[in-house]
C-alpha positions as CSV (number, residue, x, y, z in Angstrom):
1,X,-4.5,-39.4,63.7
2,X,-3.0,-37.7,61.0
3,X,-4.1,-33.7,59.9
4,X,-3.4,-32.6,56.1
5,X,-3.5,-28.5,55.7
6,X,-5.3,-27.6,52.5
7,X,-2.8,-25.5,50.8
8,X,-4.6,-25.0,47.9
9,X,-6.7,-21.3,48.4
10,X,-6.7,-20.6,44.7
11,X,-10.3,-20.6,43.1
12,X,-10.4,-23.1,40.1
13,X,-11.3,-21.5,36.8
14,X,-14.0,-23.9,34.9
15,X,-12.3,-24.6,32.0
16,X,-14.0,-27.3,30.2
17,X,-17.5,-26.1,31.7
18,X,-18.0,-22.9,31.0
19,X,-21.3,-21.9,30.9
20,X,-21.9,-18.6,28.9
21,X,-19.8,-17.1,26.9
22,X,-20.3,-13.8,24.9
23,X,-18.6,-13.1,21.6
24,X,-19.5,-9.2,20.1
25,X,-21.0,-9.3,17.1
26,X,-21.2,-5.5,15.7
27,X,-23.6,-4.4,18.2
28,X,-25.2,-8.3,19.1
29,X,-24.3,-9.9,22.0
30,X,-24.1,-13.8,21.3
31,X,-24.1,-16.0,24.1
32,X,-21.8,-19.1,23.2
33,X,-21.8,-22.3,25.2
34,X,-18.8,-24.6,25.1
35,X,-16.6,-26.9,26.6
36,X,-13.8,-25.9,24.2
37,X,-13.5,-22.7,22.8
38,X,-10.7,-22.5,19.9
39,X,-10.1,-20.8,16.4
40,X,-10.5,-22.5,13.2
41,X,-6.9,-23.4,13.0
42,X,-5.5,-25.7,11.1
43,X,-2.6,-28.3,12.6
44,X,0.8,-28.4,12.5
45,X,3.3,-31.2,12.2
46,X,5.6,-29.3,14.6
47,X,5.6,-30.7,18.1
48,X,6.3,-27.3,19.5
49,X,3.3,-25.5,18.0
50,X,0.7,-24.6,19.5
51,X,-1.5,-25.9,17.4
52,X,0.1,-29.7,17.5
53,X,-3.5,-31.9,17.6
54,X,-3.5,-34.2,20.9
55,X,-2.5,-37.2,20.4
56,X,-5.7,-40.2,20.4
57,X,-5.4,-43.9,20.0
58,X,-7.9,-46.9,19.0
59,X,-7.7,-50.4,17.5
60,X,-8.8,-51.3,13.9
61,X,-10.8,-54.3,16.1
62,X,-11.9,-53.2,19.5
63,X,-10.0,-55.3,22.4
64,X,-9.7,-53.3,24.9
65,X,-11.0,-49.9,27.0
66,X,-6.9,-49.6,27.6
67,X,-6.4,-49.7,23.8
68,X,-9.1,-47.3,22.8
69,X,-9.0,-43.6,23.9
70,X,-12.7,-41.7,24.2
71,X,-12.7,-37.6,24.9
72,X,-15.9,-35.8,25.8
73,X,-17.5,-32.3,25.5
74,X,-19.8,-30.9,27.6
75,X,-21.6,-27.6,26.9
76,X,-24.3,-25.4,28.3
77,X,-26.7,-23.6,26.4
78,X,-28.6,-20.1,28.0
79,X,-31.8,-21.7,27.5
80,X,-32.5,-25.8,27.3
81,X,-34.4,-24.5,23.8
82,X,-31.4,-23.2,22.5
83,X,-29.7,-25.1,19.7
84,X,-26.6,-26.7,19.5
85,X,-25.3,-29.0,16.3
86,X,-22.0,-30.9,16.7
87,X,-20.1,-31.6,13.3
88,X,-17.0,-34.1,13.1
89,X,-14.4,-32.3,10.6
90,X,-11.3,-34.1,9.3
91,X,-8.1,-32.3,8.2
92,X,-7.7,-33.5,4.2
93,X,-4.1,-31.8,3.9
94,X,-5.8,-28.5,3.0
95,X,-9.1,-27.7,4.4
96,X,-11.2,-29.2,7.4
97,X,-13.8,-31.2,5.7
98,X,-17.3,-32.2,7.7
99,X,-17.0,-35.7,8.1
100,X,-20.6,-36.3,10.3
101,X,-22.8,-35.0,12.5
102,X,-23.0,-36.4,15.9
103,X,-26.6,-36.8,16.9
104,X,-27.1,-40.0,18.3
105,X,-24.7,-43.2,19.8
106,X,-23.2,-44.2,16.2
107,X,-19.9,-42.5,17.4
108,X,-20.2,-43.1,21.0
109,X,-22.8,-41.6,23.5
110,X,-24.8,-38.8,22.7
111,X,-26.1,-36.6,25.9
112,X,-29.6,-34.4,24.9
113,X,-30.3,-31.2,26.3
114,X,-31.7,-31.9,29.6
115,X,-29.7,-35.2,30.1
116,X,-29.2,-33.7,33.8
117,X,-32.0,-33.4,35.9
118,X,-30.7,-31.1,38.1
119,X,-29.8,-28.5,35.3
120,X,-31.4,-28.7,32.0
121,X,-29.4,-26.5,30.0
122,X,-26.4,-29.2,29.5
123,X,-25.8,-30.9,26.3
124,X,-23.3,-32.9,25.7
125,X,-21.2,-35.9,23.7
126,X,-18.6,-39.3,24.4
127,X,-16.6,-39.6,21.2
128,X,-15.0,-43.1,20.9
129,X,-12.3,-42.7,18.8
130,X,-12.4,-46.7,17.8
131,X,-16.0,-45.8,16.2
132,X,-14.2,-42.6,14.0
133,X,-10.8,-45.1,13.0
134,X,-13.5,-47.5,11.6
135,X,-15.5,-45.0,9.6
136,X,-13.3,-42.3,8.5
137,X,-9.8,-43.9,9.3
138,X,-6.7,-41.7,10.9
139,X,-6.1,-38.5,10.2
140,X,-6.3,-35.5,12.3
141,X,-10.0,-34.4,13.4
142,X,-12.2,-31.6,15.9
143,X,-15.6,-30.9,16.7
144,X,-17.4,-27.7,14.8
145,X,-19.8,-26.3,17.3
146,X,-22.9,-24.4,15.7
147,X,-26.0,-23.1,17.1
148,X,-28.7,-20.4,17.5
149,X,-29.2,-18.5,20.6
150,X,-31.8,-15.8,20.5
151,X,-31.9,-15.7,16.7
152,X,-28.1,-14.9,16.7
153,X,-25.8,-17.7,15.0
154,X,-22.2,-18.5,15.9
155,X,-19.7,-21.8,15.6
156,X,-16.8,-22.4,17.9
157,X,-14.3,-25.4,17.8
158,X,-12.8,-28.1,20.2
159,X,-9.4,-28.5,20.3
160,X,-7.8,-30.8,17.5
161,X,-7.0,-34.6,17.9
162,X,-4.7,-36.6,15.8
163,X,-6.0,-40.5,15.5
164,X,-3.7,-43.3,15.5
165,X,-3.8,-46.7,15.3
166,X,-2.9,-48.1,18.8
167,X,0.3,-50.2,19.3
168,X,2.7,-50.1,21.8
169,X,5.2,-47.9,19.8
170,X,2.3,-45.1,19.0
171,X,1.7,-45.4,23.0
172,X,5.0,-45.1,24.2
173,X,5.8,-41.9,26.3
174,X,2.7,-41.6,26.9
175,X,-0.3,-41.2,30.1
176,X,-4.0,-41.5,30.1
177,X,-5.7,-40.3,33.1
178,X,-9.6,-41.1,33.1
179,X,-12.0,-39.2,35.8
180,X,-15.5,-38.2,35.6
181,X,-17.0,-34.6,36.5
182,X,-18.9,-35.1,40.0
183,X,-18.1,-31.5,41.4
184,X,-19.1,-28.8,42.8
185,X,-17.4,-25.6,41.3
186,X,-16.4,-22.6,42.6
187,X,-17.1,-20.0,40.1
188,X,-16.7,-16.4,42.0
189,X,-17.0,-15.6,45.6
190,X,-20.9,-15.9,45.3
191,X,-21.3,-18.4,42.6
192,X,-21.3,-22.2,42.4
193,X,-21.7,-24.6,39.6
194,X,-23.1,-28.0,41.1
195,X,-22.5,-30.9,38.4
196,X,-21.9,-33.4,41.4
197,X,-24.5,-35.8,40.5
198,X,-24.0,-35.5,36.3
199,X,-20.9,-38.5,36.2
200,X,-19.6,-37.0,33.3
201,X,-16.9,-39.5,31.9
202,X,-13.9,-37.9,30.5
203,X,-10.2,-38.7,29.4
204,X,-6.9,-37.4,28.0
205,X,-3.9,-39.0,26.8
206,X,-0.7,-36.3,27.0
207,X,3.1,-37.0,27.1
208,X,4.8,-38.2,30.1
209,X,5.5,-40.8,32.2
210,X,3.9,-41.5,35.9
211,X,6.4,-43.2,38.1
212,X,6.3,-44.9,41.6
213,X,8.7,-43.1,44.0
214,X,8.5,-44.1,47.5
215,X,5.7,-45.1,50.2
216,X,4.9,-43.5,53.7
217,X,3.6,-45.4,56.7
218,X,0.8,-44.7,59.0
219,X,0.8,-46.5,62.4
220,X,-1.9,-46.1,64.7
221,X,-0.4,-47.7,68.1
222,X,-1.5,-48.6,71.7
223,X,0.1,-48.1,74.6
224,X,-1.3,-49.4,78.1
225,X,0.0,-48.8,81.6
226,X,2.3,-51.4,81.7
227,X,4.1,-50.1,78.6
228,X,3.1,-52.8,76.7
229,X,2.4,-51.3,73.0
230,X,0.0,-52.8,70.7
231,X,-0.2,-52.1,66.6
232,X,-3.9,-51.4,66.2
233,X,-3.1,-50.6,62.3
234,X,0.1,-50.0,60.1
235,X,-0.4,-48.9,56.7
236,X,1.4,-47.9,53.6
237,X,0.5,-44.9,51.2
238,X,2.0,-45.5,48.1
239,X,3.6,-42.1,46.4
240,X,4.2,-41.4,42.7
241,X,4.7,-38.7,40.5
242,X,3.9,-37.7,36.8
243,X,6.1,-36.1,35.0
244,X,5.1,-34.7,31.7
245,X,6.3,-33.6,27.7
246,X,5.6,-30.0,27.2
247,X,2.6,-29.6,26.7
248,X,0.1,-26.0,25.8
249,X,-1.4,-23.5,28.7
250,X,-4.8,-24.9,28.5
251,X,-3.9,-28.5,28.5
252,X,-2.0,-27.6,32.0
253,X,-5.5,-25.9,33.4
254,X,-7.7,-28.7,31.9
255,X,-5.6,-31.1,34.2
256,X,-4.6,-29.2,37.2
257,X,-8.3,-27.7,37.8
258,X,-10.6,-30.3,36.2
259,X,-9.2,-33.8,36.2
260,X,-6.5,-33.6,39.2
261,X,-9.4,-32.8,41.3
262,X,-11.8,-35.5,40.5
263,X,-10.5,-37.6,43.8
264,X,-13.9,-37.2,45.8
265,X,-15.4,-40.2,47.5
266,X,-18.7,-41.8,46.5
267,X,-21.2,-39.1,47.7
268,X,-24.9,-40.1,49.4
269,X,-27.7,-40.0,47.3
270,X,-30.9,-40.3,49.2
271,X,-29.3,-41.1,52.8
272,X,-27.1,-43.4,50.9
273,X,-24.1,-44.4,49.4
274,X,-23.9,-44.3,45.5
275,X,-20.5,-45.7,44.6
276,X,-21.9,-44.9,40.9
277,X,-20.8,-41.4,41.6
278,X,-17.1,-42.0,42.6
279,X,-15.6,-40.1,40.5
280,X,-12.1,-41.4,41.2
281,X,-9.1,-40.4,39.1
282,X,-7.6,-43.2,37.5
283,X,-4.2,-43.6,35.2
284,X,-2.8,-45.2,32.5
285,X,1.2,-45.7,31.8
286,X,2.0,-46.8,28.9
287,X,5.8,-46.3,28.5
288,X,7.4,-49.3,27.6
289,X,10.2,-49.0,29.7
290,X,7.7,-48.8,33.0
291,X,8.9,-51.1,35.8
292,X,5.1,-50.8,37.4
293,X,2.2,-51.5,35.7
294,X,-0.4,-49.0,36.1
295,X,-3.6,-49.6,34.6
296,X,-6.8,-47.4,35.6
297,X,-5.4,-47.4,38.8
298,X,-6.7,-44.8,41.3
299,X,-5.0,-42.4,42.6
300,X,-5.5,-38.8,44.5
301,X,-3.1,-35.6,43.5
302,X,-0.4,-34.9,47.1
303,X,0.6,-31.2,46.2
304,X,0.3,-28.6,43.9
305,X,0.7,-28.1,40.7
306,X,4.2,-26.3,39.3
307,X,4.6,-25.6,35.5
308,X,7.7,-24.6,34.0
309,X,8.5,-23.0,30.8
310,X,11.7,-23.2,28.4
311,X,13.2,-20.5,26.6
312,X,11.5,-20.1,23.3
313,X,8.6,-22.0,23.6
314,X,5.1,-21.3,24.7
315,X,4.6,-25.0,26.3
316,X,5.1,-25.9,29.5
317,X,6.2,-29.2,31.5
318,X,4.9,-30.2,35.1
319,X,6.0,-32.6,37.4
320,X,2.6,-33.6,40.0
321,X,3.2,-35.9,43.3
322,X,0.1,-38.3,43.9
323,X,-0.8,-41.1,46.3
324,X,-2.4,-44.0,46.0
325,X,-6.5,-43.9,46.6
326,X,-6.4,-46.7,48.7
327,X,-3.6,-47.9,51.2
328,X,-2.0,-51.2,52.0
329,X,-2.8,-52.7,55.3
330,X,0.1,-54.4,56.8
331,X,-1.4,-55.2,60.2
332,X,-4.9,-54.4,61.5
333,X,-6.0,-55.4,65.2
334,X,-9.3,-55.1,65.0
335,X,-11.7,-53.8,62.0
């Protein structure tokens, strides 16, 4: 039998589903719920800026799920009859211009207030970014985020994306990790935020590469009192590692506390298993110098997560060990 130490005692900030924020307003206290929170920035060309959009890809003509990047946003209001409008904006070279609003499944999958039983304060929507190339073409785009809480307005931003058409080239260097929120949070030392039957679908595509390194073996033997051993299983546990391009502080958190931790097993739902709610971490590589083809494949982070930073720049690069979800059976015994 084999014994893994959790070495991992540092509570997870919920970036990516916070639940109320409060911005000051003379003497008003507005209560702002979002899954992003950012200025209203506009981009820049410059790789090294912070405020470089994330890169998004989709096909004029819709092939494939690998060629067609989605992103989602997830919010929570103070009260389910709180209101919340999201607006598609599109960078025209000198103002962000609104582009549409996103109130039903035109643009992908549109989430109500109340979509989750369990807690009917979330809103929420999956943008597919094939359904915005067709409309509105490339270009770089973000969410504007308006409301009314209380009688008090406010609008907040998502990060910015810049849509490409997907080819190899506009791929290249670049990961995709897919997962879906089926968690249980650990807010404070007394507080918990339980989404672990929501299945949330989200993705990212960031700079990097995810390589295979090496494998390690589990053997489970018998030996009886003759000293005649038996192999009642040997397995391999594949081992990789994702290296990535510098990327911006809350890209790193997004990753390290939201998606690398979406490895759970399907949970039970009424005394059984739901394998609907396996919210298994899956990744993408598509650098075209990859020996190993890795597509959606599943995998479960082995380690922590280090970030380093280089002199005169506010991004960071990370290198992450994984293993693979499931192992290889070499010889098995008996079931």
């Amino acid at each position: 039998m084999i014994v893994t130490q959790n070495t991992n005692s540092n509570p997870m900030p919920y970036f990516g589903l916070r639940t109320i924020l409060f911005a000051k307003t003379g003497n008003t206290t507005i209560p702002v719920a979002t899954s992003e929170f950012f200025e209203n920035e506009n981009p820049s060309d410059d790789p090294c800026s912070l405020n470089c959009p994330q890169l998004v890809l989709a096909e004029n003509s819709f092939t494939s799920v690998l060629k067609n990047d989605f992103n989602s946003f997830l919010y929570e209001l103070p009260i389910a009859s709180s209101t919340i409008l999201l607006t598609l904006q599109k960078w025209n070279g000198v103002a962000w211009i609104d582009q549409t609003t996103l109130i039903d499944n035109t643009y992908g999958e549109h989430f109500a207030t109340g979509f989750y039983s369990e807690r009917d304060t979330f809103t929420g929507y999956r943008l597919d970014w094939d359904t915005v190339l067709s409309a509105f073409g490339v270009g770089v785009y973000k969410i504007k985020n308006t409301g009314n809480y209380f009688g008090n307005s406010y609008t907040s931003y998502s990060e910015m994306f810049c849509l490409k058409v997907y080819s190899v080239n506009t791929a290249n260097d670049t990961v995709r990790f897919e997962w879906a929120l089926n968690n249980i949070f650990q807010l404070s030392n007394d507080k918990k935020l339980d989404v672990s039957l929501m299945d949330f679908k989200q993705s990212m595509r960031v700079t990097g590469i995810f390589n295979e390194l090496d494998s390690d073996e589990e053997k489970v033997e018998i030996e009886y009192q003759n000293r005649q051993v038996d192999v009642v299983r040997d397995e391999l546990i594949r081992k990789f590692s994702f290296t990535s391009g510098r990327m911006p502080q809350w890209l790193h958190v997004r990753l390290r506390d939201i998606a690398f931790l979406s490895n759970t097993e399907p949970i039970l739902s009424g005394g059984s298993t739901d394998y609907k709610l396996d919210s298994n971490l899956r990744v993408t590589d598509y650098n075209k110098n990859q020996e190993v083809t890795f597509e959606r494949f599943n995998i479960v982070r082995d380690g922590g997560y280090p970030m380093t930073s280089e002199i005169n720049s506010l991004l960071k690069r990370t290198t992450v060990n994984f293993k693979s979800k499931q192992v290889t059976p070499r010889h098995r015994l008996c079931e």
